[in-house]
N, C-alpha and C positions, 0 to 999 in steps of 0.2 A: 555685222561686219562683212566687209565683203571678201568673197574665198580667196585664199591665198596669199593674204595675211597674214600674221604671227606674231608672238612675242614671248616673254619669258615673266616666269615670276621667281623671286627669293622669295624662300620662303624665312619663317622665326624659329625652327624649330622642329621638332620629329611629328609626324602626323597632324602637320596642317593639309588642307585642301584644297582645292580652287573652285569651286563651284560656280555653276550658269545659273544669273538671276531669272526670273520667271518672263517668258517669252512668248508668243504663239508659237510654238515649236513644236513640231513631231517629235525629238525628239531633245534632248540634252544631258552632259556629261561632266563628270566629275573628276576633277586629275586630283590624287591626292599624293602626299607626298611620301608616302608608304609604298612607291611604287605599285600602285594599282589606279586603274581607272572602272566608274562604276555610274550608275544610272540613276543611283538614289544617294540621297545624304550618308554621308560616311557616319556608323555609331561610336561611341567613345571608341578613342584609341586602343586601350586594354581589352575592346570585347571582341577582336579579331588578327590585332598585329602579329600575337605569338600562337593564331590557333592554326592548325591543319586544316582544309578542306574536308567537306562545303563549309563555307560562311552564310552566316544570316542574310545577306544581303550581295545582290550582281555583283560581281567583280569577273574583270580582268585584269588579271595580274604578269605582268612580264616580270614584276623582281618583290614580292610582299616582301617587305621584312622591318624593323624598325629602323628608318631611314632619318638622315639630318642634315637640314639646308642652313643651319645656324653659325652664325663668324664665319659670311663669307664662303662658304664652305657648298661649291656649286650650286647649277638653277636649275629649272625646272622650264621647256619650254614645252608649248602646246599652241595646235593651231588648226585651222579649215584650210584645205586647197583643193585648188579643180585645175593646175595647171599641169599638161599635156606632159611634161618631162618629170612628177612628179607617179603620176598616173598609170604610165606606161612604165615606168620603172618599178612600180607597185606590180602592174599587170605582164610585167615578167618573173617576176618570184613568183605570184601563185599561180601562172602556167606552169613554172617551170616543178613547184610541188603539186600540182592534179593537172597532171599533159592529158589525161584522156578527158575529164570532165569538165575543166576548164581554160582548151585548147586556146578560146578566140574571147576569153574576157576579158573584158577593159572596165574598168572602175570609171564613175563618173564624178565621184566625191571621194576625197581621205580625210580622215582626220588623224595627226598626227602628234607623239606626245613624246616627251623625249628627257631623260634626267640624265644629266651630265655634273658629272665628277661630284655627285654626291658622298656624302659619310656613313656609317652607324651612328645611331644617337650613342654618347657615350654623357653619366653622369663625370662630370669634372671637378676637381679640386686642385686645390695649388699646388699639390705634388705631380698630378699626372697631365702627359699634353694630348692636345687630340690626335686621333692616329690619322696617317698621313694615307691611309690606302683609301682611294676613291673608286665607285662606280661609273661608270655608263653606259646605258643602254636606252631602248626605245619601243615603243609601239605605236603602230599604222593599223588604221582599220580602214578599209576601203570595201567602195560598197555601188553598185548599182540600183535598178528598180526591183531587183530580181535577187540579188545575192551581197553575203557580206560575207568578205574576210577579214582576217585578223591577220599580222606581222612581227613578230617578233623579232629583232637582232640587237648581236650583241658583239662587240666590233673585238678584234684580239688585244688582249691587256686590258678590256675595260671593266672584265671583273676582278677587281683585286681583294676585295673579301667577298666569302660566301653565306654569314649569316652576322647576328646578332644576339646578343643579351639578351634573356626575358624580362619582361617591367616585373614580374617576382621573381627575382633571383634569387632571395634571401642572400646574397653575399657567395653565392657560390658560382664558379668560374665556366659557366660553361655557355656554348652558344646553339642556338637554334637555327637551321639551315633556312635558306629562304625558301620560299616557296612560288612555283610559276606555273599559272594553267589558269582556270576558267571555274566559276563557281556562280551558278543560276541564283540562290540565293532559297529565300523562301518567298512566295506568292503566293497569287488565288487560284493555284491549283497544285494539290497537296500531291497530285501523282508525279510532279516535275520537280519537288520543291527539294532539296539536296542533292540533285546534279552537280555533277563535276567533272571537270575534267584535269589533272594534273600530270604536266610536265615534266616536272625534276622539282623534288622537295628534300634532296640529299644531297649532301656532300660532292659523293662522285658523279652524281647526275648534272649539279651545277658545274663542277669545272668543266664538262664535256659542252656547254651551249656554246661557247666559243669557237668550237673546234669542228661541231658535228652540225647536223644540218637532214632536216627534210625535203628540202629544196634544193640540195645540190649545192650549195652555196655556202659553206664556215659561215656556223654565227645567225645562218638565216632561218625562220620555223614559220611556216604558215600555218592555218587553220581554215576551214570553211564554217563559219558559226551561226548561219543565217540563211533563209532562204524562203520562196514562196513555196515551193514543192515540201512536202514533208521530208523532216529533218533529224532522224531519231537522238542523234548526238553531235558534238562536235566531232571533227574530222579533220585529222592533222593531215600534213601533205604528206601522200608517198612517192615523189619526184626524187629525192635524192639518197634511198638508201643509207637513211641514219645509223650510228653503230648501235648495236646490239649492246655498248655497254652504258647505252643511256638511255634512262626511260622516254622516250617518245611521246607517248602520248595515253596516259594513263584514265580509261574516262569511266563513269557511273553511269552507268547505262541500267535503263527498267526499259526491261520487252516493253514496245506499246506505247514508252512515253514521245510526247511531242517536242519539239526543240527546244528547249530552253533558251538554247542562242538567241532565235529569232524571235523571240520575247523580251528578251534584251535589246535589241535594235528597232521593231519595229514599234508600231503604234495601231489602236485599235481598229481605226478607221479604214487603213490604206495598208495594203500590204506589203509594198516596197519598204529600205530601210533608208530613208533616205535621211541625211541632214541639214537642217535650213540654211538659208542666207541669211542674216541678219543684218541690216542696212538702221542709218540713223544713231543716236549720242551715244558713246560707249561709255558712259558716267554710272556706277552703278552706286544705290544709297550704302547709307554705312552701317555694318551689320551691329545687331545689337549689343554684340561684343566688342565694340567701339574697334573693331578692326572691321575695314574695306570689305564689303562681300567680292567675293573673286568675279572675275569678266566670263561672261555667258562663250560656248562653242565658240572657238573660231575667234573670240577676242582675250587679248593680251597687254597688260598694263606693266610696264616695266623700262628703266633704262635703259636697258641692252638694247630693245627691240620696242623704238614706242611707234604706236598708232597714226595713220593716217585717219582723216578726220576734218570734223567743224570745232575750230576754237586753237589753243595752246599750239606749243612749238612743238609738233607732230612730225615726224617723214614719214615718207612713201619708199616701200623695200617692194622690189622686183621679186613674183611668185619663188623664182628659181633659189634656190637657198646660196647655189654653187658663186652668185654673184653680190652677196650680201659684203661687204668691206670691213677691213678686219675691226674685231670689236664688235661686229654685228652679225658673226658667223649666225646659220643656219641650222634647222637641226629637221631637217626633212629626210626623206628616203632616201634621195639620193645624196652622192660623197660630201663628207665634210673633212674639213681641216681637222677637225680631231677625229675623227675616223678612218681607221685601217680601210684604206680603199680594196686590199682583198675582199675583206666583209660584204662588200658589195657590186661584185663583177660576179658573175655565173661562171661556171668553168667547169667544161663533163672532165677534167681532170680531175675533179676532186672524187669524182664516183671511187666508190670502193671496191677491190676487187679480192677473190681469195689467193692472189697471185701475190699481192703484197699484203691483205692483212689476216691472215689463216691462222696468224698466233694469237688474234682472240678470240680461239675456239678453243675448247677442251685438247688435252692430248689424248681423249679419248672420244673426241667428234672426227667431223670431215664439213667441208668447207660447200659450198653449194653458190655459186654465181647466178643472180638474176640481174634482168633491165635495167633495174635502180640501186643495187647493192647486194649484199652476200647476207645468208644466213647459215649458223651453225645446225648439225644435227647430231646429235650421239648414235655412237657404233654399236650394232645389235650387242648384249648381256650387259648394257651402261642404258641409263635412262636421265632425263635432265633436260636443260634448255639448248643444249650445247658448247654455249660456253662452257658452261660447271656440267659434267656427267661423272655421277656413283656408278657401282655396282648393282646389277638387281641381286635383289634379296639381302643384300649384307645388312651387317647390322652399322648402324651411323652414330654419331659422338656431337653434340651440340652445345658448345660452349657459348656462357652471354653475362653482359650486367642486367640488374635492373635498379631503375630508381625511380622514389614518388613521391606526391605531396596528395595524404589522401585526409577527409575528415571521417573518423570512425563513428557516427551517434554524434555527440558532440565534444570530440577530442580530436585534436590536431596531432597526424603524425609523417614525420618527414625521413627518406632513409635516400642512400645513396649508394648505388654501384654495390650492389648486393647481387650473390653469387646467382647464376641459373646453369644447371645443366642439364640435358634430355639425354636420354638412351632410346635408339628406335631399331626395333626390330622389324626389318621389312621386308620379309619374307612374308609375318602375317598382318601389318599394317597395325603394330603396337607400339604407340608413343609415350612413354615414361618420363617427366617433368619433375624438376627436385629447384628448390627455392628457397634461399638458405638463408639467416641474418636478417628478416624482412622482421621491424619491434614489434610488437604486439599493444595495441589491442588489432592490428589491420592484419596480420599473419590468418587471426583467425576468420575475420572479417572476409578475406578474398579467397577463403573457400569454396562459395559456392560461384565463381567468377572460374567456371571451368575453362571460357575459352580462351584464357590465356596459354593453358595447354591444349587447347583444340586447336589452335595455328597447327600444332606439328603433326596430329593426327589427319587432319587433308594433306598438307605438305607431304607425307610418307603414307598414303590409304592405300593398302591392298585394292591396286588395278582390276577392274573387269573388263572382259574384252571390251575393246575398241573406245576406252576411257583411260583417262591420266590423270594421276595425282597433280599435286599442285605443284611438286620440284619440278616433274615435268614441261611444266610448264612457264614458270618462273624462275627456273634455277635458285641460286644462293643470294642472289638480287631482287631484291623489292622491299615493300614499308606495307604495314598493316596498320590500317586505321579501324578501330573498333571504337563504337560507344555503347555503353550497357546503360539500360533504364530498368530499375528495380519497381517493383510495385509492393506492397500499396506506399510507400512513402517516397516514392519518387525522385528517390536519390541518382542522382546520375556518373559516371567515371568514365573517363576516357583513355583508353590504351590504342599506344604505338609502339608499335614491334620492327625493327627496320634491320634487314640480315645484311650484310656486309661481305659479303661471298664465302669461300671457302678457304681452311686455313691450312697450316701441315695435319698431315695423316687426313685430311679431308674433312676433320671437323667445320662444321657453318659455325661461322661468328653471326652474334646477337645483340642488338640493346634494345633493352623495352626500360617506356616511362609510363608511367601509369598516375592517374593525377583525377581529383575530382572527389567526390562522396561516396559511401555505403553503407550499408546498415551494421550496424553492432551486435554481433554474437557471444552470445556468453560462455564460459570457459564448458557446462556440462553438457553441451549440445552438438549433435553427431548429422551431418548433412549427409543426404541419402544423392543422388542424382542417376535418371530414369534415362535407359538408352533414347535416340533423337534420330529422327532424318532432317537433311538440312537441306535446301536448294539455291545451288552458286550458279549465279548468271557469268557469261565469260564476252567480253572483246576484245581485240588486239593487244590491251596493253593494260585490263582492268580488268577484276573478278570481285563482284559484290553478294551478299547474301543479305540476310535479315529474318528474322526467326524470334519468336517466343515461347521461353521455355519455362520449366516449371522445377526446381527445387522442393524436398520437404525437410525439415530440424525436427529433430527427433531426440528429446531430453527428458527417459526413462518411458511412462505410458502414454505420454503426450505426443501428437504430432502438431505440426504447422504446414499447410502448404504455402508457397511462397511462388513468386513470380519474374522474369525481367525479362525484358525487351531487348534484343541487342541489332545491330546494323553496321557491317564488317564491310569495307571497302579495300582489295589491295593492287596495289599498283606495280608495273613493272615494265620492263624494256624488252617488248616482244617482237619475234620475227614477223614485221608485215607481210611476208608469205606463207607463215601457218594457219591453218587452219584447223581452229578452234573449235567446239559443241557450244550451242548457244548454252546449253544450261546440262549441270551433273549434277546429279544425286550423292551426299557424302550420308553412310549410314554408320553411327556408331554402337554397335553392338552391344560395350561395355563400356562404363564412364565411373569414376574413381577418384574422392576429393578428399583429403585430410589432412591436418595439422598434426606433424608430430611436436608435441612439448619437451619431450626429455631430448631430439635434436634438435629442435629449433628446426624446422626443414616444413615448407608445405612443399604437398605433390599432388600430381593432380597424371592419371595413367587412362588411357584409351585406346580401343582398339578400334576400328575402323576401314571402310572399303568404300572404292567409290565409281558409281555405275551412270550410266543413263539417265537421264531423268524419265520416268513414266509417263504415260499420255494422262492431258487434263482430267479423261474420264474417270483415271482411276485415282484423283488427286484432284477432289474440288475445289473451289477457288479459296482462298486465303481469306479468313476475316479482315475488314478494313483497318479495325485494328492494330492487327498483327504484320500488316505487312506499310505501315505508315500512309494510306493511302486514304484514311478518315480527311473532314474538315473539320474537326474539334481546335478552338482556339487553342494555341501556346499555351494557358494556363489552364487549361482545361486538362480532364482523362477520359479518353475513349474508353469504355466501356464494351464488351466485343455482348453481344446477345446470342440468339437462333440463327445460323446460317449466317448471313452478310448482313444480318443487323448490327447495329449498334449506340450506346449512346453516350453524349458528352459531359462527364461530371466535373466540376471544377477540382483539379489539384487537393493535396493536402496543402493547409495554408490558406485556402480561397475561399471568396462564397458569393453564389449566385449573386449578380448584379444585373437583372437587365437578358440581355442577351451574352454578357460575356461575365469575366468573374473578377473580384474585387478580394486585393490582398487581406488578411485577416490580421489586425495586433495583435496577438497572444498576450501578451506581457499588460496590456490595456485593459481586456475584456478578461484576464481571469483565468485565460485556457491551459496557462505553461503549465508545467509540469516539475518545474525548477524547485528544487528540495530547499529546505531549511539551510540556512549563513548562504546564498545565493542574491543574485543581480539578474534580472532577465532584461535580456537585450532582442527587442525586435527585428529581424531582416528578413527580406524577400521571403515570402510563403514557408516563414517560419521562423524558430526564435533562436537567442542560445544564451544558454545560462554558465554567467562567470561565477566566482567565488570572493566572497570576500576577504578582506585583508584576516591573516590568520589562517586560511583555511584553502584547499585544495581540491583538484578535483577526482572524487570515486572514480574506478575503472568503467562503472556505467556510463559514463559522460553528466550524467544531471544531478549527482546527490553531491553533496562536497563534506567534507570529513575533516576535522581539526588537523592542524599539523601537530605532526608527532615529534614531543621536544628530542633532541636530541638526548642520546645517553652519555653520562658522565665516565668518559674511563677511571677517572679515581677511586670512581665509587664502585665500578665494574670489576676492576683490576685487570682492567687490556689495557692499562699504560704500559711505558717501557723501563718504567723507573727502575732504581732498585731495589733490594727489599724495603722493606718498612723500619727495619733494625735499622738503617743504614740512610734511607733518603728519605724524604716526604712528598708526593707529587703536589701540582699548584693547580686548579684545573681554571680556564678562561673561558670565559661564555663565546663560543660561535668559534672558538679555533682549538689547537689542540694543547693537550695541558704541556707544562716544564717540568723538570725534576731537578731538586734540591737534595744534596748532601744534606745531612743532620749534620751538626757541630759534634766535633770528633774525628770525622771523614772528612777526605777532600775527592774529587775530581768534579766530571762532569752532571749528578745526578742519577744517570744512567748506569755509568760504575764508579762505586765509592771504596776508597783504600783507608785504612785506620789511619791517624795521626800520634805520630812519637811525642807528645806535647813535654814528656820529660827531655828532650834536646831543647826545651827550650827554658830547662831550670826554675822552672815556676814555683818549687816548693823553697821552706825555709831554709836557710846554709845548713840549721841544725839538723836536717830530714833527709829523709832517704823519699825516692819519687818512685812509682812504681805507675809503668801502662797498665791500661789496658783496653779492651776492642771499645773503640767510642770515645772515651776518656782513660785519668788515671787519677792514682792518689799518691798521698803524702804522710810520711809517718816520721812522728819525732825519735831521734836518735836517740839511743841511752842516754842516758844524764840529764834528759830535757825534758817537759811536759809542755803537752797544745794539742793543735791539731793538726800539725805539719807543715800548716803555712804559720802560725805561730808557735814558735817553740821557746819556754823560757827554762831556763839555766836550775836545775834542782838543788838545792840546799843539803841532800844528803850522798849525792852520786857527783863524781866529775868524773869522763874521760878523759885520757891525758890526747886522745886523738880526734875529740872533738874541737871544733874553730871557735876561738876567742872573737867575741866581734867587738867591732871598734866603738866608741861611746856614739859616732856617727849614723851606724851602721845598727848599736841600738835600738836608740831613740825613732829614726825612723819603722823601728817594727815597734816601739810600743813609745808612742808621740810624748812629752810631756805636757803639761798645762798650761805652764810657760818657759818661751823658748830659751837658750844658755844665753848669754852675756846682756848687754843691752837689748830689749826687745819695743819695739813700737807697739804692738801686739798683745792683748790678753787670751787671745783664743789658743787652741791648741796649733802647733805649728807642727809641720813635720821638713824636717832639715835636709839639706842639698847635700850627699856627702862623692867624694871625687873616687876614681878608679880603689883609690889604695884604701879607700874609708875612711877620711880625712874630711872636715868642715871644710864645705868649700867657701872661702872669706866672704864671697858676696852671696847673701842671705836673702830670700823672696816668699813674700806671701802670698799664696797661690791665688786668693780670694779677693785679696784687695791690689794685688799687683805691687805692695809699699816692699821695696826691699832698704838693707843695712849688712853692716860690716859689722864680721865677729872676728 
């Protein structure tokens, strides 16, 4: 295609991509719809959308996050140019962000990519509509023989949301921030391979891209990402004095590594970053997902913006975007009708000064003016970043949530916004951690996972001369990226700690999520942990470590030594005029892990100081190991030996194949471990065993145990009924019993009252009725004999005050054989008699329905 050309694609949906089909090409690029652009095929959607930095694979990212181009719902354009207004427009932002280094640069090529008024992917239903707030923004990489940068803007109003839903949410309402910066990826060189650089991956760091600027410019961020000369990291611009309350430019830097960048841009042969021309058919075949493979660099298939060309009803659009006609707007660097043309005029007006912005600095800093912008500092007995400054030596209050999705062994447990709170005394650099409501079995599990409370132990280390703790340096702002690798079974977890400044009385607010695997500890085992030194690299706006440590479980005579690997990235928004120690020593003296049961609380307490780093002599090099710098495949285990040996054994889960290692079926060959009434289910280098119908899973994760029937309160006697004298309970399988009155009582079951059944004259006229509790009886009156409800007339007694009864009134108490006057009837009848006790004339037999007249 030839440069300066363009077009647009709609996309179907959330994380689709566009990809360049195969070309003689130095190089080619990938727009995906996830707001990121990248060098290699995008991997499933789920395996990077909602992850923190670094990602497995190159990215540039101006806006990651789970994006939607579906119903209509904004495009996606991208395109090659080499014309002069586009160029020079380019090569005024990044003089204007590196005035000394790249005073007289001019770009020979851009390529430009640009998502306008895109959505979040949202699942939909007939009840909810899609939401109406849109994105857009853009990325330019422009590049000579010699250098590449990078462009980021973000025009005013065009970010109207800041993150997205996890694809597992399980149902819970929460969003994850996007993330913008740079991520090398992993390669063939294991010393470069999780590089990164990050921008803003929070909340308050995204609303600020709008507003703030390295370049001088709202909205604008350069980068220098590439180069002939060596390049140790990415390098954001410091032309315009960005604010201090936005991370700038957060990067992972290893003393020594090579660019990452410019391994991203260039190609083996030729050192320049250059990108082709492509000339000839822009038809490309059709991917085997029976959807279009997307148009190579610099080609664009779409009807907003179609192709000049051989064949079909094509037009030809003019380089300059600014003259495209409406309907075919432009989405170049320079202005567009949908872009805030502030966004992209320069103005030393925007530079900041402490004259109008000194109120975001501490009320216990002072405000400090340079060339490009202002930075804060704290007033001698305060220490901090400036913005945020404590007290020295007081003691500090650290309130936060935490929530996870971790698997124990093999049980799944999920908790949310679960209490944390630290006490730090810092006078001697003692950090106290308490963690409260986290379910069990993972409570006990993330005991030996000390440096969730080692964040605060650096954050607050007893200083030695001419060295700074970590608040020093970062204040109450910044995100901790941790991931922990346990050995031998190679469970992984990933923690992010992101502080949110400081609150009344100075307490720092906190949330940590913690997500992933570990290993399953059992209820009688007591985790010892062995003091450590640790070594934190520092740049501008990033402080990484990496360390392997060693745990031992200790259950009566037995011990265990135990292992894990961790690799701490944290990021923040520092003064581009401080200056930082490339590397400090963090030592902690005392370290302190345990699960209280009868509070439900883990704590995790250390003490700690932090100094210089030592010379190499007296701190030989780091096993390759230990400090991720092996070439052992992905499914493989470095092995650490003698000195800087080491070797590569395949995972738990794998087995030698060849040169690399080949996943294992447990559940196939025999290997689980899965108890009796179990299901073994195979997955990735390893297995896991469900339960069968009936049966549930042991606290160990693998045995499974009968369900236990439920108990009967009937039979227990924790119903609510009433006595037994009085009610009877009813019990129902699977819900809760009823209660019955007995006959005699009435009410609810629950309270039963006796019944007067003598108000209801139940005995003979001749009887007297007597209650009592439950029932009553009946006793014949003098002159009478029966049982009370029969009572006949005695032969040797009459009362004169006993009642005569009528022949009516009789007969129905003692029927005759056959009935009085005319009867249809031979059976025994018993007769209808009226109020007064009188035959009533019209006569029925109950049996047969035949009535007659007496």
């Amino acid at each position: 295609t030839p440069p300066g050309r363009g077009g647009t694609r709609r996309g179907t949906g959330g994380g689709v991509a566009s990809a360049a089909p195969e070309h003689p090409a130095p190089l080619s690029l990938q727009v995906g719809t996830n707001g990121v652009i990248s060098t290699q095929d995008f991997p499933r959607e789920t395996q990077y959308v909602d992850d923190d930095f670094p990602t497995d694979f190159p990215v540039i990212a101006p806006f990651l996050a789970d994006l939607d181009t579906s119903g209509d719902r904004g495009n996606i354009y991208y395109r090659q140019d080499d014309s002069p207004d586009v160029l020079n427009q380019a090569a005024g932002y990044i003089q204007a962000g590196f005035p000394r280094t790249a005073g007289s640069f001019v770009p020979t090529n851009a390529f430009i990519a640009t998502w306008e008024d895109v959505g979040a992917y949202q699942e939909l239903s007939q009840d909810t509509e899609p939401s109406k707030k849109l994105n857009t923004f853009q990325a330019v990489i422009a590049y000579d023989d010699e250098d590449t940068y990078t462009i980021f803007l973000y025009p005013d109003g065009g970010l109207q949301f800041l993150g997205t839903r996890p694809k597992e949410s399980y149902n819970v309402q929460l969003e994850l921030p996007a993330r913008v910066g740079f991520s090398r990826g992993d390669g063939d060189d294991p010393k470069r391979d999780g590089l990164f650089h990050s921008l803003a991956s929070s909340e308050q760091a995204l609303r600020h891209l709008e507003r703030e600027s390295n370049a001088g410019v709202p909205g604008v961020w350069v980068f220098h990402v590439g180069s002939v000369a060596p390049l140790e990291h990415v390098e954001p611009g410091r032309g315009g004095g960005a604010s201090p309350g936005v991370p700038q430019s957060p990067v992972h830097h290893v003393s020594g590594a090579a660019d990452y960048a410019r391994a991203l841009y260039s190609h083996a042969d030729h050192a320049s970053t250059e990108l082709p021309e492509h000339h000839g058919s822009e038809a490309a075949s059709p991917h085997p997902d029976n959807r279009p493979h997307a148009p190579a660099l610099g080609q664009e298939r779409s009807r907003r913006l179609p192709l000049d060309g051989d064949g079909g009803a094509r037009q030809s659009y003019p380089a300059n975007p600014s003259s495209y006609s409406s309907g075919h707007h432009g989405v170049g660097v320079e202005e567009d009708v949908h872009f805030n043309p502030d966004v992209f005029t320069y103005s030393a007006a925007s530079k900041e000064t402490c004259a109008r912005h000194h109120g975001r600095c501490s009320p216990h800093a002072f405000c400090t003016d340079y060339a490009t912008g202002i930075c804060c500092h704290c007033r001698a007995t305060y220490y901090g970043n400036g913005r945020q400054c404590l007290p020295e030596g007081a003691v500090h209050r650290l309130n936060g949530k935490v929530s996870g999705s971790l698997m124990v062994g093999r049980a799944s447990v999920r908790f949310q916004d679960v209490d944390l709170h630290a006490y730090i005394v810092g006078s001697d650099g003692r950090a106290y951690t308490a963690i409260s409501g986290v379910p069990q079995p993972a409570a006990r599990a993330l005991v030996p996972l000390l440096p969730i409370g080692g964040l605060f132990a650096w954050l607050f280390a007893l200083e030695e001369p001419g060295s700074e703790n970590g608040f020093s340096i970062t204040g109450a702002e910044f995100t901790q990226s941790l991931e922990v690798t346990f050995y031998p079974g190679e469970e992984k977890v990933h923690v992010t700690q992101t502080a949110e400044g400081l609150g009344p009385d100075n307490y720092l607010s906190l949330k940590t999520h913690i997500q992933g695997q570990v290993p399953f500890l059992p209820e009688n085992v007591t985790v010892h942990l062995a003091p450590f030194k640790e070594l934190y690299h520092y740049s501008s706006s990033a402080v990484t470590s990496s360390a392997q440590r060693e745990y031992v479980l200790a259950a009566g005579t037995a011990n265990q030594t135990l292992s894990y690997r961790l690799r701490q990235n944290i990021t923040f928004a520092g003064c581009p005029h401080a200056r930082l120690p490339a590397r400090q020593r963090l030592s902690v003296a005392r370290a302190f892990a345990l699960y209280d049961g009868e509070e439900h609380v883990l704590r995790y307490a250390l003490a700690a100081r932090v100094g210089s780093a030592q010379d190499d002599a007296q701190n030989p090099p780091v096993n390759p190991c230990h400090d991720s710098t092996h070439t052992c495949e992905a499914t493989a285990r470095c092995q650490p030996g003698a000195g800087m040996e080491y070797t590569c054994e395949c995972a738990a889960g794998y087995r030698r194949d060849g040169r690399g290692c080949r996943e294992v079926d447990e559940c196939a060959e025999g290997l689980s471990q899965c108890g009796p009434f179990t299901v073994c289910l195979n997955v990735p280098g390893s297995y896991r065993c469900e339960c069968r119908s009936g049966y549930r899973l042991a606290e160990d994760g693998q045995m499974c145990v009968p369900l236990v029937p439920a108990t009967d309160p009937c039979e227990d006697g924790s119903h609510p009924c009433a006595p037994s004298d009085r009610a009877r309970c009813v019990p129902h399988a699977g819900g809760r019993p009823t209660c019955e009155c007995l006959p005699g009582y009435a009410g609810d079951g629950i309270d039963c009252s006796d019944v007067d059944e003598c108000a209801e004259n139940p005995c003979h006229p001749a009887a007297t009725c007597y209650n009592t509790p439950g029932s009553f009886s009946c006793q014949c009156q003098p002159g009478y004999e029966g049982d009370g409800f029969q009572c006949t007339h005695g032969k040797t007694a009459r009362l004169a005050s006993a009642p005569r009864l009528t022949p009516c009134q009789h007969e129905r108490l003692y029927p005759r054989a056959v009935p009085p006057g005319p009867s249809p009837v031979g059976n025994g009848h018993v007769p209808q008699c009226d109020e007064e006790g009188r035959y009533r004339p019209l006569q029925c037999h109950g049996s047969t329905g035949y009535c007659w007249c007496v």
